[in-house]
N, C-alpha and C positions, 0 to 999 in steps of 0.2 A: 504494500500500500504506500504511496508516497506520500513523503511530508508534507504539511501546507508550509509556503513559504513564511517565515520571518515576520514579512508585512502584512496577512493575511488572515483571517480567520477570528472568533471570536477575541474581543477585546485587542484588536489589534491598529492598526492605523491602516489608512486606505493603501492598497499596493500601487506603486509605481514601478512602469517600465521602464528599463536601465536605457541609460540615455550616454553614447559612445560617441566618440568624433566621426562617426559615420550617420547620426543620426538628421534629422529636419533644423535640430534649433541649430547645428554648428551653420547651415548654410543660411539660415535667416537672420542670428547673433552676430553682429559686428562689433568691434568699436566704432563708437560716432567721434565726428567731427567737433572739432573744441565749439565752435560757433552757436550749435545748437543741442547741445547734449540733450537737454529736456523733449525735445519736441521731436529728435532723430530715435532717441531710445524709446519715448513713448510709441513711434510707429513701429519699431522689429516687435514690440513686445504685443501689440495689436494686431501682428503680422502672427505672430505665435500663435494666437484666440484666434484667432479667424480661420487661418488652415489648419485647425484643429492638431496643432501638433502636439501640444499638449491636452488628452480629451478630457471632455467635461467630470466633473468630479476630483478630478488629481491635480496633482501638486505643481505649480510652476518651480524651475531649480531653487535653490537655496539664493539669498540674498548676496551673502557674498560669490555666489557662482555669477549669481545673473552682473551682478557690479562689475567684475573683472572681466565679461565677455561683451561688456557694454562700454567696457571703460569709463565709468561714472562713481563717484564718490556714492555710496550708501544712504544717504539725505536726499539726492536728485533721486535714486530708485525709488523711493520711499515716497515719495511726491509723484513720481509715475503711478505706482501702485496705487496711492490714491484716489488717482484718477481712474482708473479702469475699476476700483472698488464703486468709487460713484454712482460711473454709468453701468453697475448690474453685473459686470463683466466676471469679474473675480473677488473671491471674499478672502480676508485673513482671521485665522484660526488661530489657537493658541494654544500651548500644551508641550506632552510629548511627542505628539503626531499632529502638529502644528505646521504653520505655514500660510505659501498663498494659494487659495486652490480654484482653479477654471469652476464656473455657474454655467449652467446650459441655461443658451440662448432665446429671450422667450420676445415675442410677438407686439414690441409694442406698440402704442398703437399712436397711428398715424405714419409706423414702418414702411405701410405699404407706398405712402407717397414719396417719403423719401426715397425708395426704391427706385420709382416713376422718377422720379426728376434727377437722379444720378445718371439713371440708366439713360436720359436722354443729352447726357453733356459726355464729350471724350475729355475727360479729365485733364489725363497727360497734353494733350493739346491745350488745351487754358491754359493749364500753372505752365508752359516753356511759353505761350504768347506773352503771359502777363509779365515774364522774365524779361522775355526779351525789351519789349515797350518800357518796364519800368527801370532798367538799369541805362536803357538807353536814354529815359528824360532825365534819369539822377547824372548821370554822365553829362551831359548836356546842359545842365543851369549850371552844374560847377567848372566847367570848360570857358562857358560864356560869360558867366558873373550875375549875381543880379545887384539891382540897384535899390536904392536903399527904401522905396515901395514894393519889391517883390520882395524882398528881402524879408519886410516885415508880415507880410501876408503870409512868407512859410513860417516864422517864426509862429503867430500869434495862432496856425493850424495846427504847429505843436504842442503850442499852451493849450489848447484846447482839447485833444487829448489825453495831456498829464492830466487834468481837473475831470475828466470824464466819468460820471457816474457807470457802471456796467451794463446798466441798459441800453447806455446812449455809446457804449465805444465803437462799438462797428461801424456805426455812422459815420463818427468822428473821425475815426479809423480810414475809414473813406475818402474823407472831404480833405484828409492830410494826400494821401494817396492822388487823387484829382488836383490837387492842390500843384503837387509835383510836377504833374503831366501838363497844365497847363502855363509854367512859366516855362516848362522846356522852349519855348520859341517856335515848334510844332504845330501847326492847329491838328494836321489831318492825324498826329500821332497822340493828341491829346483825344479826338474823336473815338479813335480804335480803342484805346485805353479803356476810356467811359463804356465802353463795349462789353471788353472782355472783363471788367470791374464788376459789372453785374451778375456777369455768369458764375466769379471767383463768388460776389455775397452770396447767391442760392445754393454755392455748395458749402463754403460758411454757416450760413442758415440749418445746416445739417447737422452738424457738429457741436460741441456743449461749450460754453467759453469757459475755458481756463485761467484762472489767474494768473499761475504761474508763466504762464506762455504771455500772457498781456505784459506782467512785470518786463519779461525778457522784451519785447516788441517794441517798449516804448523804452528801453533802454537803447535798442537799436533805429530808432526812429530817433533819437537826438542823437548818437555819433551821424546818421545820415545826414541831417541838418549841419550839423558842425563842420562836416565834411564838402556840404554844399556850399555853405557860405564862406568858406577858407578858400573856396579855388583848388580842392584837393579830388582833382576828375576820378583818378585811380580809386582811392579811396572812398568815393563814394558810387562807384559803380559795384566796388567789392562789398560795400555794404548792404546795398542795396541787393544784390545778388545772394548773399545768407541770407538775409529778408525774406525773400524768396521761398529761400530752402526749405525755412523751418515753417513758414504756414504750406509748403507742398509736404512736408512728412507729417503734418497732423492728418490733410488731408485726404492722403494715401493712405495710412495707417486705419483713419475712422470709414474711410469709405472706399477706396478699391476693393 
């Protein structure tokens, strides 16, 4: 008669399947990029919950596993996990047979339209248009200069965001973003912008706003600024491009 395993059987902790360098999480586990730790880690680990690599019931790795294959201090994991705690996704236990462990996915409601309106945008087509339009107007006020009316108009679009109450930052979020595109010097490239701005907020609109992700956004929303109004092109096209990054890996992460 064979044993039960170790992890199994009465009073025992849920069993988990042994997980080797040949498994699913080595190929979806990376380290992230210093720029966006929070918002790149949050998507592999929502990449993990979604192709079910880890199946519903069991244990995501250990903390210190997931930290070291993430390359993230234990404080940013721990804020990731939060976040997927939130939205339903995964619960933490406590004990001897403790940890974080996958929740099967349930129905909720009004799923069905977000489904509908993802499935009608090509994603990856947006977040590389909206890249390229937006690094290309931050490149471009800081190449040209502004003067000391446009100047104040980006300015006063950033204060307006720091002071943003949470209901109103996407807006704001916006009107910083538009704001951009229209000193670039561009009409037809501020046009397109306004375009693909829209399609970026309904897939936004998808998504749950995270503070943490805001904290980081508007940290990078004023080196952008800085960066703008210095004359520093480089610099504010590379910023603008992590910008980028980090609302395309929530994006991928919550909805590919």
């Amino acid at each position: 008669m064979a044993q039960a395993s170790p992890d199994s059987g009465p009073g025992r902790g849920p069993r988990r399947a042994a997980r080797g360098p040949g498994d699913g999480l080595t190929t979806v586990l990376r380290p992230v990029r210093a720029g966006n730790g929070f918002e790149e880690a949050l998507e592999q680990i929502l990449q993990v919950v979604r192709l079910g690599l880890v199946p519903d019931g069991e244990r995501l790795p250990a903390e210190r596993d997931l930290a070291e294959r993430l390359g993230i201090s234990r404080v940013t994991l721990r804020e990731v996990l939060k976040v997927l705690q939130d939205q339903g996704l995964v619960e933490s236990r406590r004990g001897r047979y403790g940890g974080t462990f996958v929740l099967p996915r349930a129905q909720a409601p009004g799923e069905q339209e977000l489904r509908r309106r993802v499935a009608a945008v090509d994603i990856e087509d947006v977040l590389r248009f909206r890249e390229v339009l937006e690094v290309g107007a931050a490149g471009l006020c800081a190449a040209h200069g502004l003067d000391g009316g446009r100047a104040k108009r980006l300015r006063e679009a950033l204060a307006r965001t720091n002071d943003a109450p949470l209901t109103e930052y996407r807006r704001l979020d916006t009107g910083l973003h538009l704001t951009l595109a229209q000193l670039c010097g561009s009409p037809s490239l501020a046009a397109q912008y306004a375009a693909v701005r829209a399609s970026v907020n309904d897939l936004l609109d998808c998504i749950p706003l995270l503070v943490r992700n805001l904290e980081h956004s508007q940290q990078q929303h004023t080196a952008l600024v800085e960066a703008v109004l210095d004359g520093d092109a480089d610099g504010a096209r590379e910023m603008m491009r992590e910008h980028c990054a980090g609302t395309a890996a929530l994006l991928r992460g919550f909805l590919a």
